[in-house]
C-alpha positions in Angstrom: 29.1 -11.2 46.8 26.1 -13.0 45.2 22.4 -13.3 46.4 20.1 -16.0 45.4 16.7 -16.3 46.4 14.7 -18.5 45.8 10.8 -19.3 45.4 7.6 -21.1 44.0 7.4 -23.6 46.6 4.1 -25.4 47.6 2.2 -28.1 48.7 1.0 -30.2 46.0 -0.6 -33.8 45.3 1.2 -36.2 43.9 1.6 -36.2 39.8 1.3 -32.8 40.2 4.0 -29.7 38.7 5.5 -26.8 40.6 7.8 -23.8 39.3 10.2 -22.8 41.2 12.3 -19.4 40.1 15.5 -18.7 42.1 16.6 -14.5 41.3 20.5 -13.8 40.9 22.0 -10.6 42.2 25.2 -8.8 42.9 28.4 -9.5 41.9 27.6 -12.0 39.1 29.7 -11.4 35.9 32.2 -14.3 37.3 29.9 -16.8 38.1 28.0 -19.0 35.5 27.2 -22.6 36.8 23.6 -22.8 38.8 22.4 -25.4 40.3 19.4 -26.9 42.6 19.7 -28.9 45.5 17.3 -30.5 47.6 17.1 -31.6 51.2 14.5 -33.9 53.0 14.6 -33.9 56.8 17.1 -36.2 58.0 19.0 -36.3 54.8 21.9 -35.1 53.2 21.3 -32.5 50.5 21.3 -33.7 46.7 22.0 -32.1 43.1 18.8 -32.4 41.1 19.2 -30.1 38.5 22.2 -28.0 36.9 22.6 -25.9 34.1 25.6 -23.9 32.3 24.3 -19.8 32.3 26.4 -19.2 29.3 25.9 -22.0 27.3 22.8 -23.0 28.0 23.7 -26.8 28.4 22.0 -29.2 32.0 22.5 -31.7 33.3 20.4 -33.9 35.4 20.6 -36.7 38.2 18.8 -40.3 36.6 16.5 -39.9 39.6 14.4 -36.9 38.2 15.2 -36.6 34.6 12.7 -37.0 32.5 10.8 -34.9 35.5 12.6 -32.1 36.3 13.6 -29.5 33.8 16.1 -26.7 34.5 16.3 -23.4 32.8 17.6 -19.6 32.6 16.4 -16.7 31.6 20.0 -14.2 30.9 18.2 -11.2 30.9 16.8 -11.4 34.5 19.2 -13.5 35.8 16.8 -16.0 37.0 17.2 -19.5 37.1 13.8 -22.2 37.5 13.5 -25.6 38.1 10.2 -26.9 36.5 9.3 -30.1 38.6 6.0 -32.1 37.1 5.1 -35.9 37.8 6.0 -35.1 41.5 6.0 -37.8 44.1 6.0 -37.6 48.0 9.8 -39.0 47.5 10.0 -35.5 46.1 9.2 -33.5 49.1 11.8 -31.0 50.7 13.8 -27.9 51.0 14.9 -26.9 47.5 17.7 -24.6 47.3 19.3 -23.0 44.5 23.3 -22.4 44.5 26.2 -20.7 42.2 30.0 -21.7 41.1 31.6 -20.7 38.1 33.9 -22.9 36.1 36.3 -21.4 32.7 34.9 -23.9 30.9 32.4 -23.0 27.8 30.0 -25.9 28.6 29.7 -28.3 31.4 30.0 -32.0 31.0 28.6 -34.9 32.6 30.7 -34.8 35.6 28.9 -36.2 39.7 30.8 -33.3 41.1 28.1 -30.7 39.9 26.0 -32.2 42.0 27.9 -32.0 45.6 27.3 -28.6 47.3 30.9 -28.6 48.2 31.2 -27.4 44.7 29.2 -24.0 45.3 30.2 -21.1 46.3 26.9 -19.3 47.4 23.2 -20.4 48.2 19.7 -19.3 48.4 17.5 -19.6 51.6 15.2 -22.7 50.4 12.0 -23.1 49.1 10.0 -25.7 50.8 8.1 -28.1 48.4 5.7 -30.8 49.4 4.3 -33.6 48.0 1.2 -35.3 49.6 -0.1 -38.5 48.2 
């Protein structure tokens, strides 16, 4: 079993930055792909951000890169998400989620941003944008 929790969340005006942290506990030696999601009411939930633990290496949607940067600190086992130049478009429930994969790296590939391909997932942290 694996927990994930995130937080950070906020309310924030537009062109404005949040951090969000998501922790990493339990039964993590096998699992080494993070990745965040969000979700805005009425929508389905998106990839945003994803990053190999190992390796180090991200990836990004074209939507937010350039915006969002993803990162991980080994040690803690803590994954963050820094968001800046946020825009209402930007508001929602960001949730952080795990897979592993044998693979050293990770390479541009859509599927790393579908939650079908995670295993486990935080609660949400709820980010909003106001204009």
């Amino acid at each position: 079993q694996v927990q994930l929790v995130e937080s950070g969340g906020g309310s924030v005006r537009a062109g404005g930055s949040l951090r969000l942290s998501c922790a990493i506990s339990g039964d993590t030696d096998r699992w080494n792909v993070v990745a965040w999601f969000r979700q805005a009411p009425g929508l389905e939930r998106q990839g945003v951000a994803v990053i190999h633990f190992d390796s180090g290496v991200t990836d990004y949607p074209d939507s937010v890169k350039g915006r969002f940067t993803i990162s991980r600190d080994n040690a803690r086992r803590t994954v963050f998400l820094q968001l800046t130049t946020l825009e209402p478009e930007d508001t929602g429930m960001y949730y952080c989620a795990i897979t592993r994969t044998i693979a050293r790296r990770i390479n541009r590939n859509a599927n790393w941003f579908l939650p079908v391909t995670y295993n486990y997932w935080g609660q949400g942290t709820q980010v909003t944008v106001f204009s």
